[in-house]
DODREN-363758 format. One record per residue (C-alpha): residue in three letters; x, y, z. Coordinates in Angstrom, 2 decimals. Layout:
<doza ala; <X; Y; Z>>,
...
% end
This chain:
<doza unk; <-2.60; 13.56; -23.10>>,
<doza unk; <-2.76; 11.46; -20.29>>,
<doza unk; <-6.35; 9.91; -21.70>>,
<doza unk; <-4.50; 8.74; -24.01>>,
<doza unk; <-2.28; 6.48; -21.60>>,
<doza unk; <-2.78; 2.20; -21.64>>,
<doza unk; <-3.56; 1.16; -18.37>>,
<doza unk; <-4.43; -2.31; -19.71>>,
<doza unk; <-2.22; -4.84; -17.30>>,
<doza unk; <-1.74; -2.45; -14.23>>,
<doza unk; <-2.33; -2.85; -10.63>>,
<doza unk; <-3.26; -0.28; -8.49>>,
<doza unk; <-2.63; -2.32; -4.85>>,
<doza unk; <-3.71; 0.56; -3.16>>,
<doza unk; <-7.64; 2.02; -3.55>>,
<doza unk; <-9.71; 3.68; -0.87>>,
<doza unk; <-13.44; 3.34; -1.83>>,
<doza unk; <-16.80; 3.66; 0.21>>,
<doza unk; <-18.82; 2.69; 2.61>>,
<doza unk; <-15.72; 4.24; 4.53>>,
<doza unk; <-16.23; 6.84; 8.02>>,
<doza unk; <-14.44; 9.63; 5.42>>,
<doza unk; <-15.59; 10.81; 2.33>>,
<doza unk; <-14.61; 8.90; -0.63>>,
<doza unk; <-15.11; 9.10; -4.39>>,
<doza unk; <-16.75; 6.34; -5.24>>,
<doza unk; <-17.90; 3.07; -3.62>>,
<doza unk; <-16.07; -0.64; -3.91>>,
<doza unk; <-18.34; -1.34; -6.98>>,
<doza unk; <-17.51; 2.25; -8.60>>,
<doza unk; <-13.87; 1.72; -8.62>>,
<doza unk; <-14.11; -1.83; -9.81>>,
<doza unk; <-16.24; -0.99; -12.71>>,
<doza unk; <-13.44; 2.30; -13.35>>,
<doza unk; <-10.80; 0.08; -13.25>>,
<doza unk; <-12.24; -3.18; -15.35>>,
<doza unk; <-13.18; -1.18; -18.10>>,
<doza unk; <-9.54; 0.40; -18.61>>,
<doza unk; <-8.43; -2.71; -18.87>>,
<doza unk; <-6.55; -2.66; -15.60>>,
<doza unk; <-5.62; -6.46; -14.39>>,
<doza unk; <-6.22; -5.66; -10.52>>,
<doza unk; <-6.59; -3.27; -7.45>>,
<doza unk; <-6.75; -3.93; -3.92>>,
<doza unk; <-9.35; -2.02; -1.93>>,
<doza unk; <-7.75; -0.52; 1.21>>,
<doza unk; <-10.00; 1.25; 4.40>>,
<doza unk; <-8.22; 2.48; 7.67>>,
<doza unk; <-10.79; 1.04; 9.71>>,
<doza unk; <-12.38; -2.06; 8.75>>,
<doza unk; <-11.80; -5.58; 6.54>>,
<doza unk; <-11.96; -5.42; 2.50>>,
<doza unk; <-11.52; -9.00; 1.61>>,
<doza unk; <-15.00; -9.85; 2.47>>,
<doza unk; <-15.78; -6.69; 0.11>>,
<doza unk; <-13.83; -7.80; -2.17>>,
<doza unk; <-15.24; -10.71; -2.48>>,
<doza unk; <-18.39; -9.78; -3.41>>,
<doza unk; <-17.54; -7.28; -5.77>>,
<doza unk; <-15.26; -9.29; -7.57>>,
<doza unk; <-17.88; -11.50; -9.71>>,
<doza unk; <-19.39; -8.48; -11.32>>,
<doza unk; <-16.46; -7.16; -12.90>>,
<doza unk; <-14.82; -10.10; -15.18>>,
<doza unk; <-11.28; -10.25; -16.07>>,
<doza unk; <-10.76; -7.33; -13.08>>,
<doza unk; <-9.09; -8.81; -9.75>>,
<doza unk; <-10.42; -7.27; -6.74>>,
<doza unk; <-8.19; -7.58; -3.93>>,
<doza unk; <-8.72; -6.76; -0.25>>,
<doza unk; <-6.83; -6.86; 3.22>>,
<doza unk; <-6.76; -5.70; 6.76>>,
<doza unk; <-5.28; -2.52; 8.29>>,
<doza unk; <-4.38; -3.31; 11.77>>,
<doza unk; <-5.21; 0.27; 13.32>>,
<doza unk; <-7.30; 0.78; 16.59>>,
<doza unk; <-10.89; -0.51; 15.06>>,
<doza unk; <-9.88; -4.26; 15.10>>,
<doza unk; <-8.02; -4.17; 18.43>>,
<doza unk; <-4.68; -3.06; 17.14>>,
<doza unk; <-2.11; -6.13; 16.59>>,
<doza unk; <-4.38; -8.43; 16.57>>,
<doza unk; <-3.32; -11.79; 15.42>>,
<doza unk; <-6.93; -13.66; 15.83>>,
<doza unk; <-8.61; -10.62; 13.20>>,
<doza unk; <-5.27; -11.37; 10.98>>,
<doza unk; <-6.54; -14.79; 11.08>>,
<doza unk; <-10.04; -14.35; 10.19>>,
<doza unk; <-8.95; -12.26; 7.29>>,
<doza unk; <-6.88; -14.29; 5.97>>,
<doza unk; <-9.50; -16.77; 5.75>>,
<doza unk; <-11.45; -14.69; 3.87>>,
<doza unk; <-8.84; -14.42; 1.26>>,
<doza unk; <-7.40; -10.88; 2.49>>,
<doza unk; <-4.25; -10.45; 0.09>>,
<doza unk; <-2.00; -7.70; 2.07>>,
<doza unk; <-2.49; -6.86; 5.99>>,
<doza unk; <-0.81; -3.77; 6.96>>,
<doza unk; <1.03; -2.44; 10.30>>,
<doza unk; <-0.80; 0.62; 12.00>>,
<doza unk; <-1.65; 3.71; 10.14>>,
<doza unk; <-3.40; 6.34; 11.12>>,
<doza unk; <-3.65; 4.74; 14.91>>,
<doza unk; <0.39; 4.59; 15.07>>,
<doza unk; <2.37; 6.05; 17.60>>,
<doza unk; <4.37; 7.55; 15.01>>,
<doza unk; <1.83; 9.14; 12.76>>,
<doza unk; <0.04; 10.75; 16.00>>,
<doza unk; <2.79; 11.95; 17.00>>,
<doza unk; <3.50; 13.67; 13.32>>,
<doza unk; <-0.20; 15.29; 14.09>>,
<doza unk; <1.49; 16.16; 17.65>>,
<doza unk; <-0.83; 13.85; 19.42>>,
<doza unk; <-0.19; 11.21; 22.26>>,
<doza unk; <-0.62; 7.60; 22.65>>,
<doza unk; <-0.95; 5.03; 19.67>>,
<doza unk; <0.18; 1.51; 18.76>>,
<doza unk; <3.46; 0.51; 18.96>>,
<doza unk; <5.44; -2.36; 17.18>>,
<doza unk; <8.37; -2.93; 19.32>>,
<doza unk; <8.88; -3.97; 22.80>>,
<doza unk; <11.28; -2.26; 25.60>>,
<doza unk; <13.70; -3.69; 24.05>>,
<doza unk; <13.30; -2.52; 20.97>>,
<doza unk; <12.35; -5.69; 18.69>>,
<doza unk; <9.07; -6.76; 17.59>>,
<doza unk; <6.36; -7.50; 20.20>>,
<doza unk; <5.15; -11.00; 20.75>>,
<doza unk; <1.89; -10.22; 18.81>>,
<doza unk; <3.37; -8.25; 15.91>>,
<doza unk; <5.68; -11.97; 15.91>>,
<doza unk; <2.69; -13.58; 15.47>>,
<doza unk; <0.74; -12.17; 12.81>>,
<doza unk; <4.00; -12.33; 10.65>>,
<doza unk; <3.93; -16.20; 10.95>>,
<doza unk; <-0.25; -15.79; 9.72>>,
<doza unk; <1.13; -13.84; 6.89>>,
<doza unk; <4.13; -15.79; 6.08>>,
<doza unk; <1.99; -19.45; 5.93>>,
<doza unk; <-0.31; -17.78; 3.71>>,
<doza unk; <2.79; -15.47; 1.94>>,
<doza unk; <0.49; -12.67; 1.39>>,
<doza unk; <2.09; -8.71; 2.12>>,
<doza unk; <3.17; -7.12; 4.68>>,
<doza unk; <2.33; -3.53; 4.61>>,
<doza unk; <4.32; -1.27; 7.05>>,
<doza unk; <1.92; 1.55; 7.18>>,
<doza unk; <2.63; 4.57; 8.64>>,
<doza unk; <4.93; 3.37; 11.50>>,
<doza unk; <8.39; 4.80; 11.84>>,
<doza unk; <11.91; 4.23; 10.25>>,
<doza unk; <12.88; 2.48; 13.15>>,
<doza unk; <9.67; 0.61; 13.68>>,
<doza unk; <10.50; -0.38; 10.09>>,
<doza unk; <13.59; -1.60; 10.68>>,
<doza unk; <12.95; -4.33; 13.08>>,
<doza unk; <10.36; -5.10; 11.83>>,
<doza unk; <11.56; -6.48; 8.43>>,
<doza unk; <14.71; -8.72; 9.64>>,
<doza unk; <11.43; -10.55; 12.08>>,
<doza unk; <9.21; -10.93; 9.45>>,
<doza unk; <12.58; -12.42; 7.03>>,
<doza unk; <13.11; -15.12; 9.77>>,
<doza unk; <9.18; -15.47; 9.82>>,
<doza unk; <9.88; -16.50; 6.11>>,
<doza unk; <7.73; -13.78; 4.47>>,
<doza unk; <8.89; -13.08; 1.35>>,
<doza unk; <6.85; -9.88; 0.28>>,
<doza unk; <6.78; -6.68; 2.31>>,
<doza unk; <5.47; -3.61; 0.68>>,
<doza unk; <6.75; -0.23; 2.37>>,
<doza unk; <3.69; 2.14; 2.32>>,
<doza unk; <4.30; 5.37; 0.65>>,
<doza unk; <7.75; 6.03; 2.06>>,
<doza unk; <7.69; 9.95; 0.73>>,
<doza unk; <4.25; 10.18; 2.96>>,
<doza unk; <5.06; 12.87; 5.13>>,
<doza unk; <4.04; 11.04; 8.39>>,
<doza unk; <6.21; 8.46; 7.44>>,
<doza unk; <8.99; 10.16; 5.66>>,
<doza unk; <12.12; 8.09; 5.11>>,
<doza unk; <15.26; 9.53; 3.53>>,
<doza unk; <17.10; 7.83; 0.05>>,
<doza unk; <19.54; 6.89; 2.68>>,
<doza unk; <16.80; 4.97; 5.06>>,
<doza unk; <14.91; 3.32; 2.09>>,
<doza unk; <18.32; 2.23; 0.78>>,
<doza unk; <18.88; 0.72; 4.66>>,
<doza unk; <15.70; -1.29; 4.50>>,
<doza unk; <16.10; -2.72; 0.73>>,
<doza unk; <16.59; -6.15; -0.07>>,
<doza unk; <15.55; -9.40; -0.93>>,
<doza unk; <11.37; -9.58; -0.90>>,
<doza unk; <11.14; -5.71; -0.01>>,
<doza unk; <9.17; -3.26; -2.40>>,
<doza unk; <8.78; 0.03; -2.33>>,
<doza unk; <5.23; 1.46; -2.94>>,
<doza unk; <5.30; 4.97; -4.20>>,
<doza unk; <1.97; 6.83; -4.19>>,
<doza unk; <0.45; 9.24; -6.64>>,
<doza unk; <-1.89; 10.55; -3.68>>,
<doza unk; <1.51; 12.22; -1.68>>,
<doza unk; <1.51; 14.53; -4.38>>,
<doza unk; <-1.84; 16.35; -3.43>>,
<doza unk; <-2.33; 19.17; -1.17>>,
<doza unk; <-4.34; 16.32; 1.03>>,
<doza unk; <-1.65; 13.58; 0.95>>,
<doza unk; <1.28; 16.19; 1.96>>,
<doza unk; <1.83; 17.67; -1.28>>,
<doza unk; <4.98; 15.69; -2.01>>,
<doza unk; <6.89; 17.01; -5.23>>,
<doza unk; <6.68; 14.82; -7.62>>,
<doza unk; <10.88; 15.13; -7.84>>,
<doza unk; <11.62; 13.58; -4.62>>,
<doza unk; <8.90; 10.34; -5.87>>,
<doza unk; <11.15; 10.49; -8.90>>,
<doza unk; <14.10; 10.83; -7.18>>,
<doza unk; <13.79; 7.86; -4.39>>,
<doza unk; <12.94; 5.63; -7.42>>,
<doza unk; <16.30; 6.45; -9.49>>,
<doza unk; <18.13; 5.83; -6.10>>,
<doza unk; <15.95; 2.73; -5.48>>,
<doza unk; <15.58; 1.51; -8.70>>,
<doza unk; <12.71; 0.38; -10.85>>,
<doza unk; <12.99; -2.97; -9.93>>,
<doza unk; <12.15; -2.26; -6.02>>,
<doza unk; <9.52; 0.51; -6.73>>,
<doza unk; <5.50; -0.14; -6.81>>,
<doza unk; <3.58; 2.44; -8.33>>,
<doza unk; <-0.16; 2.88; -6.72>>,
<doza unk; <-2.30; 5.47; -6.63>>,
<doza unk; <-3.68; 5.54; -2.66>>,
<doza unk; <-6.63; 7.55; -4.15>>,
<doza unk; <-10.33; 7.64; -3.75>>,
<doza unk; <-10.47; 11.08; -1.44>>,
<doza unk; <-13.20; 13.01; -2.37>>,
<doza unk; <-11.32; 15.93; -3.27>>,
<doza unk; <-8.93; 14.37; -5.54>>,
<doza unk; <-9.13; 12.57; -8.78>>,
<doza unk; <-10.84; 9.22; -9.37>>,
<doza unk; <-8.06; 6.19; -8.99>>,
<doza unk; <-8.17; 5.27; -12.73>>,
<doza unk; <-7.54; 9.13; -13.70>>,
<doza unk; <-4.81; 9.11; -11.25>>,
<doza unk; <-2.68; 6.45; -12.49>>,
<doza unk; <-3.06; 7.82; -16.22>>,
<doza unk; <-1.87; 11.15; -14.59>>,
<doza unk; <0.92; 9.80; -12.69>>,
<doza unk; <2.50; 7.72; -15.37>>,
<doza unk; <2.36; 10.89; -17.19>>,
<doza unk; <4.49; 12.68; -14.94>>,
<doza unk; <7.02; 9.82; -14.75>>,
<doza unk; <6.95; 9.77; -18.34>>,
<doza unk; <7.48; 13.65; -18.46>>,
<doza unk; <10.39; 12.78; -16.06>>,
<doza unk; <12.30; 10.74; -18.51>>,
<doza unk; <11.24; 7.07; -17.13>>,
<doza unk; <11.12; 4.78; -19.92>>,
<doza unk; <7.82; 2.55; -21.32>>,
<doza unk; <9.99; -0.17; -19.79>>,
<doza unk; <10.34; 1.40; -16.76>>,
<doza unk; <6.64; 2.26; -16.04>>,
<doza unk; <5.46; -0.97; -17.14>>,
<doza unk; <8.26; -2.46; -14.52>>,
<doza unk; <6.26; -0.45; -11.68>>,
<doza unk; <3.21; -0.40; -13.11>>,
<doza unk; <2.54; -4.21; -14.03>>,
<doza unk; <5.60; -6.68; -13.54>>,
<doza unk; <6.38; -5.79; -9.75>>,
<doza unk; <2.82; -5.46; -8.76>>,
<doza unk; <2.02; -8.66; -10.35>>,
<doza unk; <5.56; -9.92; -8.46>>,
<doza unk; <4.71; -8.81; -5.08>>,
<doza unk; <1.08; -9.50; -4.91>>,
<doza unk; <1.31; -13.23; -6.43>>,
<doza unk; <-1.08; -13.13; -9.01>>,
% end
């Protein structure tokens, strides 16, 4: 049963808690406290619309031996590509910063709605200020997180932020229907300092009710050694992060992946890519 499943070691680097403008399970503290006492070695608290690492923070010193990560999504509510909030979080420890989510031109235009940020100029490379908030994150070589932009956002994207000289870049939930890349695509993108970060949350009815075949899938194709396994829960109408990752390392498991495997996704890449 998946109660039965070890989560001491893993890193979930992708949590939604509350205070939040959605409703979430449980607040920073809750999850913290969930995750410490399975034993997990570290999550990073994720919101759509507002800083973490200053939540993190202060969260952190009351769960011991539990790292409590936080970053910066740079949608709408911070101005968008904005290199001077990149800056600020940064300074306030912020581990991963990710490109546009739910403010992307590409994921309003999934919901058939206009406008949003875009990452590339007329010309089709990266924009002066998406240049410089790679160099932030490359001085402090923290993540890059490409969010919910598109395939060929994606693509220039990475080959800037390589001559930026980051050396981790996390793409978010690539089976995430607004984002949606192909074996073929994901297999475009891969490389040196590029992870893959596969979450359990696609899999519900609310995160686009992904089958749990193509996750499994896109990691044999992949490989274990590019692939990040993280929940992306804390919805009110799903299950509670810790219960998640017990549940989705079940399924893996039930899919023929290996203790050696999971613990590759689950703990050793994780660890990799976030630098702890």
């Amino acid at each position: 049963m998946e109660e039965e499943i070890d989560l001491s070691g893993v890193i979930d680097l992708h949590v939604h808690s509350a205070p939040d403008d959605r409703p979430r399970l449980l607040d920073d503290f809750g999850v913290a406290h969930a995750a410490g006492g399975a034993g997990m070695r570290a999550i990073l608290l994720k919101n759509h619309s507002t800083l973490t690492a200053d939540r993190a923070a202060l969260v952190a010193p009351h769960v011991p031996g539990l790292a409590v990560l936080g970053g910066l999504v740079l949608n709408a509510q911070v101005g968008g590509i904005n290199p001077a909030a990149v800056e600020f979080a940064l300074a306030l420890g912020a581990r991963e910063v990710w490109l546009p989510t739910l403010s992307a031109a590409n994921h309003r235009h999934y919901e058939g709605r206009k406008g949003g940020i875009k990452i590339l100029n007329e010309q089709g490379e990266a924009s002066e200020a998406v240049l410089e908030v790679l160099a932030l994150l490359a001085e402090k070589d923290v993540i890059l997180g490409t969010g919910h932009i598109a395939f060929s956002e994606i693509a220039a994207v990475i080959p800037a932020a390589r001559r930026a000289g980051m050396k981790r870049i996390l793409v978010t939930h690539p089976e995430f229907p607004p984002v949606n890349l192909s074996i073929q695509q994901q297999l475009a993108l891969a490389g040196p300092g590029i992870w893959f970060e596969r979450c359990y949350a696609s899999t519900t009815s609310i995160g686009g009710g992904v089958p749990m075949a193509r996750i499994t899938a896109d990691i044999r194709a992949l490989g274990v050694e590019t692939t990040i396994l993280s929940t992306d829960l804390g919805q009110a109408v799903n299950p509670a992060p810790v219960q998640g990752f017990r549940l989705y390392l079940a399924a893996l498991a039930e899919a023929g992946f290996t203790s050696a495997e999971l613990d590759r996704m689950a703990r050793h890449n994780p660890t990799e890519v976030s630098g702890l």
